[in-house]
C-alpha positions as a printed NumPy array, in Angstrom:
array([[125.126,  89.492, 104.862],
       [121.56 ,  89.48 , 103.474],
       [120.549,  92.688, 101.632],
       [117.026,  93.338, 101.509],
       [116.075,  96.334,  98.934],
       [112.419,  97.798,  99.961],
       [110.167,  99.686,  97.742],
       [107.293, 101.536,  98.987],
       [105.13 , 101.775,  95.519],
       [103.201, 104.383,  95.782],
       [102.233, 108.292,  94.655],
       [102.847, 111.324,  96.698],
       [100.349, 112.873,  98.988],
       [101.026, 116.294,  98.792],
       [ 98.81 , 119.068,  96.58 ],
       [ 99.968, 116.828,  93.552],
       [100.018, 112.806,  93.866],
       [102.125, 112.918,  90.486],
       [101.068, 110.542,  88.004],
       [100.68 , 106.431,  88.068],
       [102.758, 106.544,  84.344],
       [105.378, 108.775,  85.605],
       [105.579, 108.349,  89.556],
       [105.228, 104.544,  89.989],
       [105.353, 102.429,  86.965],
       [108.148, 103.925,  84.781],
       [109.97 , 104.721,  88.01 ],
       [109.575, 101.433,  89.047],
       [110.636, 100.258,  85.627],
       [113.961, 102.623,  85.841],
       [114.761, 100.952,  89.053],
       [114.237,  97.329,  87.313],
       [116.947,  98.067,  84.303],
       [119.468,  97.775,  87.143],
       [118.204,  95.17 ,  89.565],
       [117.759,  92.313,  85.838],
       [121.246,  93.275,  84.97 ],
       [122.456,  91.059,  88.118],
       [118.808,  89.265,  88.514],
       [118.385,  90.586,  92.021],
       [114.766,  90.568,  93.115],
       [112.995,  93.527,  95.148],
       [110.41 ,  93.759,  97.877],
       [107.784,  95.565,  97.094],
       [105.518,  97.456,  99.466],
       [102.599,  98.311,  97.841],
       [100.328, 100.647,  98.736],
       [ 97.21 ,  98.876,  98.153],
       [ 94.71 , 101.236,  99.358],
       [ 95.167, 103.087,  96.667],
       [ 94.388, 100.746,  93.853],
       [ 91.529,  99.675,  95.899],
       [ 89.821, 103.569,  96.003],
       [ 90.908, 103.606,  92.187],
       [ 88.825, 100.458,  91.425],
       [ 85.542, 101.935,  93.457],
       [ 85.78 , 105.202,  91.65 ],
       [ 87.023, 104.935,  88.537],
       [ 84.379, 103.655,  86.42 ],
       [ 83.594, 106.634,  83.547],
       [ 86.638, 108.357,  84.452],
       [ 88.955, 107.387,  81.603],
       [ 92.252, 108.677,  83.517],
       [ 91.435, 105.847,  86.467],
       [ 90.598, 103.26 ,  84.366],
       [ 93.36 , 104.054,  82.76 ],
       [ 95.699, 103.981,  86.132],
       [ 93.773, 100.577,  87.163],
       [ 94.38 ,  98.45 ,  83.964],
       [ 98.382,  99.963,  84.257],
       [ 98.957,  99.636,  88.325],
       [ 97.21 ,  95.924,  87.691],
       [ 99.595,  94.5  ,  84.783],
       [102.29 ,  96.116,  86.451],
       [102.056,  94.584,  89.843],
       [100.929,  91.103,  88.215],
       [104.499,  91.305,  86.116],
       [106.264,  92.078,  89.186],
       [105.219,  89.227,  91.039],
       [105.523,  86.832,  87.768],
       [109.115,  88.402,  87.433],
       [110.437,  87.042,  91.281],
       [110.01 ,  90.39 ,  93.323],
       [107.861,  90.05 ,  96.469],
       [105.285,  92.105,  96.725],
       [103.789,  93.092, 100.233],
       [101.661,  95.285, 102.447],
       [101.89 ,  98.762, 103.062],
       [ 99.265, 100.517, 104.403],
       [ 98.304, 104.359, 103.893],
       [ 94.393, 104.402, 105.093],
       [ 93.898, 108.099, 104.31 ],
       [ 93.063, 106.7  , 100.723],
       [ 89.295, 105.654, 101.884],
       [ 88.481, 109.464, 102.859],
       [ 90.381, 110.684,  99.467],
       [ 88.185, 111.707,  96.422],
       [ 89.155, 112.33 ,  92.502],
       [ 87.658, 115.745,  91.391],
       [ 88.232, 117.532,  88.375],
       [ 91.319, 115.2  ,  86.845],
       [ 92.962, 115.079,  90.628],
       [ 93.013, 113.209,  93.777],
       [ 91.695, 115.31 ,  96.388],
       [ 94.47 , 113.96 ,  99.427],
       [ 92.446, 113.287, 102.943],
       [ 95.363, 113.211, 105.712],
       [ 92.872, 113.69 , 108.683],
       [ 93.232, 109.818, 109.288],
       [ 96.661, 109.599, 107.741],
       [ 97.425, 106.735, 110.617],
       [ 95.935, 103.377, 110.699],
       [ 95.865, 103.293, 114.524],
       [ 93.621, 106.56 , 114.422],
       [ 91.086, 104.356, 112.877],
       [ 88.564, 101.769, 115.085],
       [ 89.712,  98.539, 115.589],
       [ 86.803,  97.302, 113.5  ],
       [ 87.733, 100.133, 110.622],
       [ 91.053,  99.006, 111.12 ],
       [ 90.354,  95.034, 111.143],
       [ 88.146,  95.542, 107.052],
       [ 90.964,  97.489, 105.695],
       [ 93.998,  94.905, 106.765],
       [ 91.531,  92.087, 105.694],
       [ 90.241,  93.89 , 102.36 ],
       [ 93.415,  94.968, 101.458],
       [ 95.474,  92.011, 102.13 ],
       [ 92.821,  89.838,  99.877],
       [ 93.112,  92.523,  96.841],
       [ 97.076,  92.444,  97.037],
       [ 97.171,  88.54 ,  97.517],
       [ 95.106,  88.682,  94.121],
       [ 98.004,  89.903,  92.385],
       [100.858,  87.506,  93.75 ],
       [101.71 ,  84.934,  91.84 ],
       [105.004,  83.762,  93.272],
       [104.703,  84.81 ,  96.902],
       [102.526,  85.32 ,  99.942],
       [101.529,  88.023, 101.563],
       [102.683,  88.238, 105.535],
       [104.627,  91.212, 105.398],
       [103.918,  94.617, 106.79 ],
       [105.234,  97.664, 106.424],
       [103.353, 101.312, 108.377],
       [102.321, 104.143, 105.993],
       [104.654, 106.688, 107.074],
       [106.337, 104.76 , 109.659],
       [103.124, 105.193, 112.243],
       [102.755, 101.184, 113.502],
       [102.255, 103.041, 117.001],
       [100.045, 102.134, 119.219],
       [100.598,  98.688, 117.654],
       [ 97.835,  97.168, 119.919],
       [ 95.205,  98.657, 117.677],
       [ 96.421,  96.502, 114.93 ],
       [ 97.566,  93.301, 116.306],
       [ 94.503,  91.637, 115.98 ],
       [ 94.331,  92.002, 112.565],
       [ 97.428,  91.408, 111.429],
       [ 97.382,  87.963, 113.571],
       [ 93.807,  87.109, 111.932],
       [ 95.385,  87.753, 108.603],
       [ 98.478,  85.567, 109.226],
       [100.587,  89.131, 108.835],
       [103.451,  88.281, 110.688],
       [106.604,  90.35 , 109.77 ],
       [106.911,  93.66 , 109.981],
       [109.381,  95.966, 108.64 ],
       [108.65 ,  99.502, 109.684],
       [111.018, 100.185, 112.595],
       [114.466, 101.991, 112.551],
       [116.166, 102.962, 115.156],
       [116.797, 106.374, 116.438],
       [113.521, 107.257, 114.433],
       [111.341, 109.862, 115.694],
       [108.602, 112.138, 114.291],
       [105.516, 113.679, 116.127],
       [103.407, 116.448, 114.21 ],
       [ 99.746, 117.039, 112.198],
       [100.225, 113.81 , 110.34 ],
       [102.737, 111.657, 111.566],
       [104.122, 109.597, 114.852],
       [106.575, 107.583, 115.347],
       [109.095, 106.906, 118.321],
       [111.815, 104.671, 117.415],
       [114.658, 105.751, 119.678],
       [114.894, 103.193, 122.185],
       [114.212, 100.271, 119.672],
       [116.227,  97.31 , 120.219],
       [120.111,  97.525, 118.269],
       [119.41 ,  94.556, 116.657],
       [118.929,  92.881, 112.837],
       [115.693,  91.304, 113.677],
       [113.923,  89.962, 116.576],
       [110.247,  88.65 , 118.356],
       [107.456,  90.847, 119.479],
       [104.325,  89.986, 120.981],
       [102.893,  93.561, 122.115],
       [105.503,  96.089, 121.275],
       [107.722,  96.52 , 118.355],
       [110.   ,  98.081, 120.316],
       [110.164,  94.967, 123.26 ],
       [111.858,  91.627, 122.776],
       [109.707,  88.762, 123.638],
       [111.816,  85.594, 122.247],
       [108.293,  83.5  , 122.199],
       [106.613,  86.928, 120.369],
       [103.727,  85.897, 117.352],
       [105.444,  88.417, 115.161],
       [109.275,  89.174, 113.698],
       [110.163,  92.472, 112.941],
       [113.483,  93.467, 110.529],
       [114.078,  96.714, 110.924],
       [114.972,  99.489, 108.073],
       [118.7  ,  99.707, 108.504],
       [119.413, 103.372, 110.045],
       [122.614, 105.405, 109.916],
       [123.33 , 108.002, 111.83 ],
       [124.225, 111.799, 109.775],
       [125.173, 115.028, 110.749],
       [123.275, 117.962, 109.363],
       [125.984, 118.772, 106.862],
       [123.904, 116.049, 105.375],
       [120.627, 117.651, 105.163],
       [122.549, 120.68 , 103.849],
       [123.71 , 119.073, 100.926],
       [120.368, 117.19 , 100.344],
       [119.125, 120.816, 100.285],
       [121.598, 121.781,  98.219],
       [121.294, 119.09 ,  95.392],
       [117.483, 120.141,  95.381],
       [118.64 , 123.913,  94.473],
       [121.161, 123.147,  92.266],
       [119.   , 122.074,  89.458],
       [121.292, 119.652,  88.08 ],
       [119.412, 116.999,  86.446],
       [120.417, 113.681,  87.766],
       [119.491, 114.864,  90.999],
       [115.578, 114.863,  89.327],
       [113.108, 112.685,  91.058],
       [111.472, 110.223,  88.665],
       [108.346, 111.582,  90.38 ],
       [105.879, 114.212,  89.193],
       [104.109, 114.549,  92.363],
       [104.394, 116.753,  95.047],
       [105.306, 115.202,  99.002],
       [103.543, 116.491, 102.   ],
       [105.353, 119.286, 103.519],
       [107.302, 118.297, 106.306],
       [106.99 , 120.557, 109.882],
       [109.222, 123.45 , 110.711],
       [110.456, 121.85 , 113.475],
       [111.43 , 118.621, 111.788],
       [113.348, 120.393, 109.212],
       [115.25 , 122.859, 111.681],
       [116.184, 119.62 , 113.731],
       [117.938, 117.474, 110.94 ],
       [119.713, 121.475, 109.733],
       [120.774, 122.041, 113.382],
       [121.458, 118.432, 115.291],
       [122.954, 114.889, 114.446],
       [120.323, 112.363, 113.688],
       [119.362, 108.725, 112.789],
       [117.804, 108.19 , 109.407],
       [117.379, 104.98 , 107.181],
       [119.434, 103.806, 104.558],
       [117.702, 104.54 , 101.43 ],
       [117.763, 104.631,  97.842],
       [116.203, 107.442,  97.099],
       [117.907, 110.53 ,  96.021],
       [121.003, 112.068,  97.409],
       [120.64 , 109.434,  99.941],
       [121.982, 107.044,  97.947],
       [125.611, 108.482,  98.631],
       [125.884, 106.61 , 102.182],
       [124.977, 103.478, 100.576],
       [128.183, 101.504, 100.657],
       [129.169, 103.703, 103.909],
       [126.227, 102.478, 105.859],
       [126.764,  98.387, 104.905],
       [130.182,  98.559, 105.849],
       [129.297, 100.322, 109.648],
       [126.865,  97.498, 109.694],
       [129.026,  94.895, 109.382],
       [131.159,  95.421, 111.955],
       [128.4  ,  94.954, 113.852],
       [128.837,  91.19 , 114.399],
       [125.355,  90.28 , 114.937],
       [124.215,  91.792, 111.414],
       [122.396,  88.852, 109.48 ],
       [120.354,  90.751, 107.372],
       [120.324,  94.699, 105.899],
       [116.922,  95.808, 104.678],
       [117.195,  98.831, 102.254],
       [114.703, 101.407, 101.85 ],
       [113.705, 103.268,  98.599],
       [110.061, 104.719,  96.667],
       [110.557, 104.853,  93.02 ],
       [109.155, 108.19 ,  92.716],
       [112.118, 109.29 ,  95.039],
       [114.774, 107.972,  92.781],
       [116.927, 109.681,  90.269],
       [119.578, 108.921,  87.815],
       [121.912, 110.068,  90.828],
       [120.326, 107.344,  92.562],
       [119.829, 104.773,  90.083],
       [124.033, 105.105,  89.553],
       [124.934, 104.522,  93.105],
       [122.982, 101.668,  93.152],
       [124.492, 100.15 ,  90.424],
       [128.174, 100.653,  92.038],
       [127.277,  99.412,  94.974],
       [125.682,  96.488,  93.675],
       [128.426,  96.082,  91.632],
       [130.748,  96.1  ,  94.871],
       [129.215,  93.926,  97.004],
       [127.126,  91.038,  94.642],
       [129.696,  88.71 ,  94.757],
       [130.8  ,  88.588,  98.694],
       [126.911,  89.26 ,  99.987],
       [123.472,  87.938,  99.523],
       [120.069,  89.899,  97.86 ],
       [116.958,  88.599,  98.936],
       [113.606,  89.056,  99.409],
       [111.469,  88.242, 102.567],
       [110.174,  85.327, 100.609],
       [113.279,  83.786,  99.768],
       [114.772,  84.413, 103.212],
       [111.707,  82.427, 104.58 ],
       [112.349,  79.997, 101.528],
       [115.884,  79.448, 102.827],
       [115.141,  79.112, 106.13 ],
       [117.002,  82.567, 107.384],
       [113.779,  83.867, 109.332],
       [110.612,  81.55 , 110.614],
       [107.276,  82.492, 110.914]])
């Protein structure tokens, strides 16, 4: 099987977007001390809009200049180092301002499809050109929704297409989310490792312009979300985000949902999450169609908790399966544009 281990690179949005030092590069770098130990290579999704509003205000402010000339040399180092680097998309970051030493978090237009189609069309095109600055060993045709919300996808097929954008990884199925910020329905995408759109993410069209391989999703019961709750109140520090920030408060109803009912979520790296890891691959692979396994994970989500179960499983599974990136599964021939 193909393993596929996502980043999304990125601060928080909540009251407190944490800290570029703290939140993305030296979690980023945490996450690195176990991937060079067995020279596996990462995806990462970065969130580009943000280093794009840092580099139109931060001249004077000597914290953003600061953050620019850090985010810059770290992203160019991860793309001279092997690890793909790719798009993801929060466009709330144009209507966010810096005041008084803080980012100021806009989430009126937290979705991309919320914007115009023209809106929409500059920021895939802008962005896209600022990342592709920065990528030394790869391309950038990968796509991944801020916050999972690629729906309606007909307000951004245009300009994905027009920006050669062709693979998307946002989709996981059984996912679902609808309140102030967020929507996404995932629950009758397709139970399969990867697959053609033309329209619809969630509808096979074998002759489709774009591919999309989907986040791997595992279903939990809410004993689960219990004893993620749990780890959070217990204080014990290798459950500690690498973090600083603060994430935007999820709904009532979402919560009281993943307490009360079963439900899908994605396999992940982050946190207390990281304790399905070698569960989840081996439901997958029964499945006999399973090709490829793509991974979630945000270094500011990840802990030495984490970071450990990574390493065993890793350590379990480097010799009898495959770690890739997008770029070196297109390299190899494993997916086609």
């Amino acid at each position: 099987m193909n393993i596929i281990l996502t980043l999304d690179y990125e601060l928080y949005f909540g009251k407190q977007t944490g800290s570029v030092k703290q939140s993305i590069v030296k979690a980023t770098d945490k996450l690195l001390s176990v991937l060079d130990v067995y020279n596996i290579k990462a995806v990462f999704f970065v969130d580009i809009g943000f280093l794009k509003r840092l580099q139109e205000v931060k001249t004077g402010i000597s914290q953003l200049e600061e953050d620019y000339t850090l985010l810059t040399n770290h992203l160019k180092r991860l793309s001279q180092d092997g690890h793909d680097l790719q798009l993801h998309i929060h466009p709330h970051w144009k209507n966010s301002t810096y005041q008084n030493g803080s980012w100021n978090i806009d989430t009126e237009k937290y979705r991309l499809g919320q914007w115009s189609e023209k809106e929409i069309h500059e920021i895939i095109s802008s962005y896209k050109s600022l990342l592709s600055g920065f990528c030394t060993q790869n391309h950038v045709f990968a796509y991944r929704a801020g916050g999972w919300c690629i729906q309606p996808f007909n307000k951004i097929k245009k300009a994905l297409m027009d920006n050669e954008v062709w693979l998307d990884s946002t989709v996981y199925q059984g996912g679902f989310q609808n309140d102030d910020t967020h929507f996404f329905d995932f629950r009758n995408a397709p139970d399969l490792p990867k697959w053609r759109f033309e329209e619809d993410p969630l509808q096979v069209d074998e002759s489709g312009y774009f591919m999309e391989i989907p986040i791997a999703s595992f279903k939990v019961s809410p004993l689960f979300f219990w004893k993620l709750a749990f780890t959070k109140l217990w204080k014990n520090q290798v459950h500690n985000t690498f973090g600083d920030g603060v994430p935007l408060p999820a709904s009532k109803k979402w919560v009281l949902n993943k307490m009360l009912f079963p439900s899908s979520t994605v396999i992940s790296l982050d946190g207390y999450k990281a304790s399905f890891l070698q569960k989840a691959l081996e439901f997958h692979q029964k499945k006999e169609s399973t090709k490829e396994l793509v991974i979630i994970g945000h270094p500011k989500a990840l802990s030495e908790y984490s970071l450990d179960k990574l390493d065993e499983f890793i350590s379990k599974n480097n010799k009898e399966h495959n770690f890739h990136t997008f770029s070196s599964l297109l390299d190899q021939g494993f997916i086609k544009k």
